[in-house]
KETORDREN-540955 format. One record per residue (C-alpha): x, y, z; residue in one letter. Coordinates in steps of 0.1 Angstrom, whole numbers, plus 2048, in hexadecimal, padded with zeros to 3 digits. Layout:
! KETORDREN-540955
XYZa/...
***
This chain:
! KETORDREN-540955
97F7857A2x/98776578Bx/97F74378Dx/99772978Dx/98A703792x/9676F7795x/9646D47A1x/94D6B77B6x/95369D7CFx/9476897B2x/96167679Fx/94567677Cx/94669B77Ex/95C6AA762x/9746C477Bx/9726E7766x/9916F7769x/99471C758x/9AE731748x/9BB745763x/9BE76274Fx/9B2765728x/996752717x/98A72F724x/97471D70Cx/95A6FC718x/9576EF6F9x/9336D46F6x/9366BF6D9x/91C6A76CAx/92A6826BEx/90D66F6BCx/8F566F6A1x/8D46766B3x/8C468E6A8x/8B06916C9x/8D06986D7x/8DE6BB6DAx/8FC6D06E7x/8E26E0701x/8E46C3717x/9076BE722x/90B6D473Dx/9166F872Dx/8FD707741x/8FC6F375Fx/9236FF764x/916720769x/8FC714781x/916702797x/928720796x/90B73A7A2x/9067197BBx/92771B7CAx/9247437C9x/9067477E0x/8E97427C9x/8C673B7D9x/8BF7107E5x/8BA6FD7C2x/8A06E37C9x/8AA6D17A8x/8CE6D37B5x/8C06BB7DAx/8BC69D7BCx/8E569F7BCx/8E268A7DDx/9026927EEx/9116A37D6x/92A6BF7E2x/9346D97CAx/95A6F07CEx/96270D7B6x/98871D7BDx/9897447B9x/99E7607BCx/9967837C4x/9B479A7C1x/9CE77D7C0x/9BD7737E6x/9B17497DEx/9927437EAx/97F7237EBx/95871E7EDx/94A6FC7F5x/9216F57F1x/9136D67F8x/8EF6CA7E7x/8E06B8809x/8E76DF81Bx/8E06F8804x/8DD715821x/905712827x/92471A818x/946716822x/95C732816x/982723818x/97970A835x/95E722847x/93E71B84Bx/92473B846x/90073F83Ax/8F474A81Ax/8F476D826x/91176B833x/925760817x/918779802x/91D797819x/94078B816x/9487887F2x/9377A87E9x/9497BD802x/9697B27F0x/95C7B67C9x/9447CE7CDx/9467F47D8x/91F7F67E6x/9138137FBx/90580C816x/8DD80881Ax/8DC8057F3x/8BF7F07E7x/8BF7D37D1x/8E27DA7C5x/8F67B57D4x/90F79F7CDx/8F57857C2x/8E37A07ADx/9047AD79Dx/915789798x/8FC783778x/90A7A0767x/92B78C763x/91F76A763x/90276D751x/8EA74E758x/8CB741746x/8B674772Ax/8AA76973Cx/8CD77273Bx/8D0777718x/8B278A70Cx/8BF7AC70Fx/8DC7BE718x/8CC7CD739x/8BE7AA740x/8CE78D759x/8BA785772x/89677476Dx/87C78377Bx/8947A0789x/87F7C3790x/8857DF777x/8937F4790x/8A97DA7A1x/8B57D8779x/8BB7FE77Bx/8CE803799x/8E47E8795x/8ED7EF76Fx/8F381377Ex/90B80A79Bx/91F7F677Ex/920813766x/92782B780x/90A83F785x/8FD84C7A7x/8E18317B4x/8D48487D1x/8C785D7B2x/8B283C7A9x/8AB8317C8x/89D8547D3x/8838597B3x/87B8367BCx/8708407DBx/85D8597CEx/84B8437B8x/84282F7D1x/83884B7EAx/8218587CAx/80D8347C6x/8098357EFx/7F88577E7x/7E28497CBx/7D882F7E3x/7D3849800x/7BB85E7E4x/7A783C7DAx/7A38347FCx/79185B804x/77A85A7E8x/76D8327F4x/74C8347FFx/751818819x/775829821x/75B847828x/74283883Ax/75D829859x/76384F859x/74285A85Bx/74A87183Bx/734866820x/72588E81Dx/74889C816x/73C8C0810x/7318C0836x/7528B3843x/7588D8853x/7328DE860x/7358BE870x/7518C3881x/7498E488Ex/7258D989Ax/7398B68ACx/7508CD8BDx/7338E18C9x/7218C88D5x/73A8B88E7x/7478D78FDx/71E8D6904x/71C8B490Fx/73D8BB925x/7318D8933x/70E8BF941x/7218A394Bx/73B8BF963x/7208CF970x/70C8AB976x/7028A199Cx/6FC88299Ex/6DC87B9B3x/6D58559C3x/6B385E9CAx/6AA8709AEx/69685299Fx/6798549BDx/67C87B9BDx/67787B997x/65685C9A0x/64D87B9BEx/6488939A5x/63888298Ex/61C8769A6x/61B89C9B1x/6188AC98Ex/5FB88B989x/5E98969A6x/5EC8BD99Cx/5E18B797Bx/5BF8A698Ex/5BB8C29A1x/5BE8DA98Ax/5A58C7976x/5898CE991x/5948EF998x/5878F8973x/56D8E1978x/5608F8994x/567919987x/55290D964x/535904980x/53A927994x/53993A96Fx/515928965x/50892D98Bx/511956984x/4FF95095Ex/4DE942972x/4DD95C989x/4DC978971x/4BE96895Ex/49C97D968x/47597895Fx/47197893Bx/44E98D940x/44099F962x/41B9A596Ax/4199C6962x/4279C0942x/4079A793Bx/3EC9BF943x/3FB9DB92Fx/4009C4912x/3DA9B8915x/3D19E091Ax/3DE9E98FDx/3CB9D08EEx/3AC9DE8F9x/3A19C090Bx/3999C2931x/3A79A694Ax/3909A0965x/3999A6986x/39E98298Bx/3B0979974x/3C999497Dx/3C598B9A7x/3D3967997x/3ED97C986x/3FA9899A4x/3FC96B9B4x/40C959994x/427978998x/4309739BAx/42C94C9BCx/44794E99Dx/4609689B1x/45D9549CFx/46B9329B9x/4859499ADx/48E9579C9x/4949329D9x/4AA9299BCx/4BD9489BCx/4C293D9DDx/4CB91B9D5x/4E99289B9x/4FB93F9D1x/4FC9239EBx/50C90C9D2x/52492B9C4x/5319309E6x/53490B9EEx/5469099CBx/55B9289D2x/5679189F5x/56F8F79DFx/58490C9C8x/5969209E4x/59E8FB9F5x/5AD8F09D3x/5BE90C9C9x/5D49099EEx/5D78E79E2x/5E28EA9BDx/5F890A9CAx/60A8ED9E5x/60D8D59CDx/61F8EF9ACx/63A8F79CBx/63F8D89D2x/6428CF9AEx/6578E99A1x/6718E39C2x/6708BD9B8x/6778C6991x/6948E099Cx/6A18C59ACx/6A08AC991x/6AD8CA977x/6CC8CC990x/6D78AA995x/6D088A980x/6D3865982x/6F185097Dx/6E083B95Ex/6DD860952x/70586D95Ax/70F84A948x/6F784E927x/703870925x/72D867927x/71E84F90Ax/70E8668F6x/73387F8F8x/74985E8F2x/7328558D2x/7388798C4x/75887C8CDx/76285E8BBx/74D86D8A1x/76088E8A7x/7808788A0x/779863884x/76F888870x/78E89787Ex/7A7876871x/79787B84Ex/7998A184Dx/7C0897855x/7C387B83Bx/7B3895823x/7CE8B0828x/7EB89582Dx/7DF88B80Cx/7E08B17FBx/8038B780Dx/813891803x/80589C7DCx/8168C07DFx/8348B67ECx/83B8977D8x/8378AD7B8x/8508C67CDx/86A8A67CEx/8648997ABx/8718BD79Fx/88D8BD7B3x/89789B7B0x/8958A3789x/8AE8C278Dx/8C68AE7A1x/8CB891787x/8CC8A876Bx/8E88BF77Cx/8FA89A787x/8F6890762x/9088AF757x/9288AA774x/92C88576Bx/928890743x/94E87F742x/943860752x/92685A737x/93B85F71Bx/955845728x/93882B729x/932836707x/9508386FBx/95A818707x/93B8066FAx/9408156DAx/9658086DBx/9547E46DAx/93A7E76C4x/94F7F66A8x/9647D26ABx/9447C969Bx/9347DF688x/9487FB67Ex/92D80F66Ex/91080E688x/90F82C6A0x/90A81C6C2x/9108286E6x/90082B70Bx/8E984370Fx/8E084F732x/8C2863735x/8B0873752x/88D86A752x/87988975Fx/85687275Cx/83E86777Ax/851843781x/869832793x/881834777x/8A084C77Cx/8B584375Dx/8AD837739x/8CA823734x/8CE818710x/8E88026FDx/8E180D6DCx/8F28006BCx/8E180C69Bx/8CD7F468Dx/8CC7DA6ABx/8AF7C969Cx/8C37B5687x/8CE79068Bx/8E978D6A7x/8E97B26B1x/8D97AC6CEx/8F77936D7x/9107A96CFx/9007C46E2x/9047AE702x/9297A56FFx/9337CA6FEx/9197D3715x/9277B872Ax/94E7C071Ex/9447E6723x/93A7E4749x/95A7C9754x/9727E1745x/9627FE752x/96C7F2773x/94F80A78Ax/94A7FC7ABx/9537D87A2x/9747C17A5x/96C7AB78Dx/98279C770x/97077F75Fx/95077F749x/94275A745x/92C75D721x/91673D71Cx/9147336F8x/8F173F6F6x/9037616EEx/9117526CCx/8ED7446C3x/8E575F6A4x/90976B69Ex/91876267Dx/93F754684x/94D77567Cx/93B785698x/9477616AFx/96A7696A2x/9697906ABx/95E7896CDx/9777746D2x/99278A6C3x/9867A36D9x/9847906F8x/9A77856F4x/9B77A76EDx/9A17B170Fx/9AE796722x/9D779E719x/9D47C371Ex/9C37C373Fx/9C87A274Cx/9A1795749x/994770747x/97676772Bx/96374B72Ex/94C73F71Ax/93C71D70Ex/93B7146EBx/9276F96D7x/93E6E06BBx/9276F269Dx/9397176A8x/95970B6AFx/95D6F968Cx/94D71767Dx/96972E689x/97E71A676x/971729654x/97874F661x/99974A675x/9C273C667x/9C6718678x/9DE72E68Ex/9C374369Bx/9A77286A2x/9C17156B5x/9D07366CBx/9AC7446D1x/99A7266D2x/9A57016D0x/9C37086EAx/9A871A703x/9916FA707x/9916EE72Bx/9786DA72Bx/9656C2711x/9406B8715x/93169D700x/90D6906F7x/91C66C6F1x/91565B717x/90B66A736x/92F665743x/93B68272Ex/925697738x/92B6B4751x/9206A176Fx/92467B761x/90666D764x/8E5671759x/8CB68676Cx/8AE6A0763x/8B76C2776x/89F6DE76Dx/8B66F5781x/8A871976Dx/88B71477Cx/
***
C-alpha cells in the first residue's frame, strides 16, 4: 500500500499530494513574528488524522464541527487504485471506490489485501496494525513498541509479533492461560468467603464429608417413610378416638389403684388383734400378788366378750367392703382391658397410615435436605474443580513453556534477520553501539509470551529513543512478515531531540530504502529542521533529499494557509 492524494470537497483545504515513490516532505513554516504562534498548529498532524479518517478510524466527534465536510485519500495496493471517501455529517460509512460499506466492512476489506491474519486471531487488525506505519499522536512516539493510546499490552504483543514474524497462537495461548489462572484465583477467593460459604451451607468446612454422608442417610430414610406412607382421610377423628380412649383409660386405671390401695389397708385392719386378753390381766395382777375380786373379774369377762363381739362386727364390716371393692376392681379391670385393645388397634392404625398435612410436611422436610444435600454436593464440586483447574493449569504452563522454547530454537534464523536488519539501521547512526532485537521466551506466571526488546546501547541518551523508532519502524516495513505495506508516514515529532546529523542520516537512509526497494517516506518537517539540514548537507543534497521532496507548504501567517483554510479548534487526539 501507498498513498497517493489526500483531498476535501473544500476548496480552503491545501490538497496533499505525495511522492509516489521516495521521500515526500510537508514542510510547516513560521512567517509571522508571534511568538504565541508555533509550527504545531498548522495541520502536520491533522494530515495524519484525515488520513486514519479516510482509512476506517473510529467516528471523530471534533471532526462533526467540519459541517459537511467530505474527505478523499487516493491509494494503491499492489499497483490496484483505490479511492476512500468519508464524509464528517456520516461518520459510520465509507465509500471504498464508489461503494458504500460500514466501518466493519471497510476494514475487513483492506486488511484481507495488506495483511496475512489467521483466522480467529485476537486483537491483531488492520486498524491495530495501520499505526505501526502511520504513526499518530503524542502516544505514538514514546516508545518503539508504542502507537496506539491506551492499546492493551498484549494487543501491543501480538501485533508487534505478527509484524516480526513470530507465531501469535504462542501468545494468544499463554494468554489464555493467564486468564484461565486469575478465573482460578477468583474461584479460590470465592471458596474461602464466608458469605460465599454460608449460601452453601459450608461454613464448618472440616465436616463437609460427615455432612454429606449423614444428608444422604437421612434422605434414603425419609424416602423410604414417605413410599411406604398411606394416606388416611379419617385419620384426624381416629387419632381424636384414641385420644379420648387413652383419656378415659388413664381415669380408669386411676381408680383401679385407687381400689386396690383400699383392698390392701382393709387386709392390714383385719390382721390387727387385741393388744391384751383377760387372762393375760389376771396373771399379770397374780404375779403381782394382789387378788382381783370376783367381781371385778365377772366385769372382766364381760369387758372381753362385749370387746370381741365389736370386733367381730367390724371384721365383719372390712370383708364386706373388700369383696365389694374386689368386684369394683374385677368390673374395671374388664373395662381398662377393653379400652388398652381398643387403644392399641386405634394406635396400630395411626402407626400405619397418616394424614395428608403429615405426607406433605414430610416431602418438605426431604426437599429442604435435599437442597441441602445439593448445595454441599455443588461446593464439594467447585472445591475439586478448583484443585484439578490449579493442577492442570500448572500442567499447561510447562508445556506451553517447552513449546515456545523448542519454536524459538526452529525460527533461530528468523530472529537473527530481525536483528540483523535492525542492527543494519542503527549502525547508520551509531556505529559503535551494540544494538539488536531480542526475543525472549518468558517462562513467568503472565500473560506475556515474548520480551521483545529494541535495544541500542546506551538508549538513554538524547534522541536515542527517536532513532530507535525509525529503524524499529524501517526494521519491520522491510522485513516484509505478513504485511503489504510500502510507505512509513513519520510525523516530525520523531526529529524533536535529534541533532541535524541524526535528521540528515535518516533521511539518507530513507532515501537509499526507498530506490533499492521501491518504498515511499513521508514525513512532516518544521522550517527550524529543514534550515538546519542545511549546515550538515552540500546545497546539492538539501535540495535532492529535501527541498525538491516538499509537496505541501503549511504556514502560521493566516488561517487560509493552513491545512484546512480556515480557522477552527479540533481537539481530534482526544
Amino acid at each position: 500500500m501507498r498513498l497517493i492524494e489526500l483531498r476535501a470537497n473544500k476548496k480552503s483545504f491545501h490538497t496533499v499530494s505525495f511522492n509516489p515513490n521516495g521521500i515526500t516532505v510537508i514542510a510547516a513554516i513560521k512567517e509571522t513574528q508571534d511568538q504565541r504562534k508555533t509550527y504545531n498548529s498548522v495541520g502536520k498532524s491533522l494530515t495524519i488524522a484525515l488520513i486514519h479518517f479516510c482509512l476506517g478510524s473510529n467516528t471523530n466527534r471534533e471532526f462533526e464541527k467540519l459541517e459537511d465536510w467530505i474527505f478523499t485519500l487516493d491509494f494503491k495496493i499492489k499497483n490496484q487504485g483505490f479511492t476512500a471517501t468519508r464524509s464528517t455529517n456520516n461518520q459510520k460509512e465509507i465509500e471504498l471506490n464508489d461503494t458504500k460499506y460500514s466501518l466493519k466492512e471497510f476494514n475487513k476489506i483492506l486488511e484481507e489485501k495488506l495483511f496475512r491474519i489467521k483466522e480467529n486471531t485476537k486483537h491483531v487488525t488492520f486498524r491495530s496494525l495501520l499505526p505501526r506505519f502511520i504513526r499518530y499522536g503524542e502516544d505514538g512516539y514514546i516508545s518503539n513498541d508504542r502507537y496506539i493510546k491506551k492499546e492493551n499490552p498484549l494487543a501491543t504483543l501480538l501485533n508487534n509479533a505478527f509484524l516480526l514474524g513470530l507465531d501469535t497462537n504462542l501468545i494468544i495461548k499463554k494468554a489464555d492461560l493467564r486468564a484461565k489462572e486469575l478465573n482460578i484465583g477468583k474461584l479460590k477467593a470465592q471458596l474461602n468467603n464466608p458469605e460465599f460459604k454460608a449460601i452453601f451451607g459450608t461454613e464448618n468446612k472440616k465436616d463437609l464429608e460427615i455432612k454429606i454422608v449423614e444428608l444422604e442417610t437421612l434422605i434414603k430414610r425419609y424416602r423410604k417413610s414417605i413410599d411406604e406412607f398411606i394416606i388416611a382421610e379419617d385419620y384426624n377423628s381416629i387419632r381424636k378416638e384414641a385420644d379420648q380412649i387413652s383419656y378415659e383409660l388413664k381415669n380408669h386405671k386411676n381408680k383401679a389403684t385407687k381400689l386396690k390401695i383400699a383392698i390392701s389397708n382393709i387386709e392390714k385392719s383385719l390382721e390387727i388383734q387385741p393388744d391384751i386378753s383377760k387372762e393375760q390381766i389376771i396373771k399379770l395382777y397374780e404375779n403381782a400378788k394382789f387378788e382381783l375380786g370376783e367381781m371385778v373379774i365377772k366385769k372382766l369377762a364381760e369387758l372381753e366378750q362385749f370387746n370381741n363381739q365389736i370386733l367381730d362386727n367390724r371384721k365383719r364390716k372390712l370383708i364386706q367392703e373388700k369383696r365389694d371393692f374386689e368386684t369394683q376392681l374385677v368390673d374395671l379391670n374388664k373395662i381398662i382391658t377393653e379400652l388398652g385393645q381398643q387403644e392399641d388397634k386405634k394406635l396400630q392404625y395411626l402407626n400405619s397410615t397418616g394424614a395428608l398435612d403429615d405426607y406433605t410436611k414430610l416431602n418438605q422436610v426431604l426437599n429442604d435436605n435435599e437442597k441441602t444435600l445439593h448445595s454441599l454436593l455443588q461446593y464439594k464440586k467447585l472445591e475439586m474443580d478448583y484443585k484439578l483447574f490449579v493442577e492442570e493449569n500448572k500442567k499447561d504452563f510447562t508445556n506451553e513453556n517447552i513449546i515456545t522454547n523448542k519454536y524459538i530454537e526452529q525460527v533461530e534464523d528468523l530472529i537473527k534477520e530481525n536483528i540483523i536488519l535492525f542492527k543494519y539501521f542503527v549502525e547508520k547512526f551509531y556505529s559503535e553501539k551494540n544494538s539488536g532485537i531480542t526475543i525472549i521466551n518468558n517462562e513467568g506466571k503472565n500473560a506475556t509470551r515474548f520480551d521483545i526488546k529494541a535495544k541500542i546501547q546506551d538508549d538513554a541518551g538524547n534522541a536515542v529513543k527517536e532513532v530507535k523508532i525509525f529503524c524499529y519502524d524501517w526494521t519491520i516495513l522491510k522485513g516484509k512478515h505478513n504485511h503489504n505495506m510500502e510507505f512509513l508516514f513519520h510525523d516530525s515529532k520523531i526529529t524533536g531531540d535529534m541533532d541535524t546529523r541524526q535528521v540528515k542520516t535518516m533521511f539518507e537512509v530513507a532515501d537509499n530504502e526507498c530506490k533499492l526497494n521501491d518504498f515511499q517516506y513521508i514525513i512532516s518537517l518544521n522550517q527550524n529542521v529543514i534550515e538546519s539540514l542545511k549546515t550538515e548537507m552540500t546545497v546539492e543534497e538539501h535540495k535532492e533529499l529535501v527541498t525538491d521532496r516538499i509537496k505541501l507548504t503549511l504556514s502560521d501567517k493566516s488561517p487560509e494557509e493552513k491545512l484546512l483554510g480556515i480557522q477552527i479548534d479540533l481537539n481530534y487526539e482526544r
